[in-house]
Each structure stands twice: as structure tokens, then as C-alpha cells.
Phi, psi and omega in degrees: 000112172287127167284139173298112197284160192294330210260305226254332173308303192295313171319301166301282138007294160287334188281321179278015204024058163047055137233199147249131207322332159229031147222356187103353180303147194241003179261173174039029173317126187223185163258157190208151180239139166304336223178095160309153223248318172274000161257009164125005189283172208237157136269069183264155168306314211285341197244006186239160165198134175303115209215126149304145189301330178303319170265346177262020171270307173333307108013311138273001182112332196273104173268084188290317181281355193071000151359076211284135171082353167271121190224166188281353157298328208240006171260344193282351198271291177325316191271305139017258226294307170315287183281322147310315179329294181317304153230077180274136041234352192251072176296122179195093186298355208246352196309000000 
């Protein structure tokens, strides 16, 4: 398992136009792997996404804020959506 280089961080980041991919936020800005690194996910671009700390907590389970109709089925579903979208047809988080 490889630590994410600062150059493949930036990459993600500029492709996502330095917010975040669901809600639009420009603070806190983290990377979120779609496919966790300890279940076999990649730094592949097609397995990252740009997420504000608020939405990659969500992302993890965590609803710090309390955020109602937000549950983590439903931002992992969004980050999907999101990354299939981008690069369909050939999406393949594990590349």
C-alpha cells in the first residue's frame, strides 16, 4: 500500500475544481478513497475524490453536525455516482 504522493493529491483536487465533488465546499479539503486502501482500492484517479472534512466524515459514517436525510449509504452512493460519471465508460476503481 503506497501513501498518496502530494502530485497525485493536486491532481485530484484540480480535476475536481478545488471543492468538494458533493457539496461544493472550498474548506477543508481532504481526498477520500472510494475503495479503501485496506480493502485493495488504488491511488488510482478512477478511486479518489475530493470531499470537504464535513463530507468525508459523512463518508465514514460519521455525522458531526447532525445533517438530517444525510446517512453514509447515501454520500457512498453520491461518490458512485460521481466517479462513475466522470469516467464512464471505462470506471474501474481497483485500476
Amino acid at each position: 500500500m503506497t501513501k498518496l504522493t502530494n502530485a497525485q493529491r493536486k491532481a485530484i483536487y484540480k480535476r475536481d475544481g478545488y471543492m468538494c465533488a458533493l457539496c461544493g465546499s472550498g474548506r477543508y479539503l481532504q481526498i477520500h478513497h472510494y475503495i479503501h486502501r485496506g480493502q485493495g482500492g488504488s491511488n488510482s484517479p478512477h478511486n479518489l475524490i475530493t470531499l470537504c472534512s464535513d463530507c468525508h466524515a459523512l463518508a465514514h459514517g460519521l455525522n458531526l453536525h447532525d445533517f438530517p436525510d444525510m446517512t453514509q449509504e447515501y454520500v457512498e452512493q453520491c461518490i458512485l455516482e460521481y466517479l462513475a460519471d466522470y469516467y464512464a465508460p471505462d470506471w474501474d476503481p481497483w485500476e
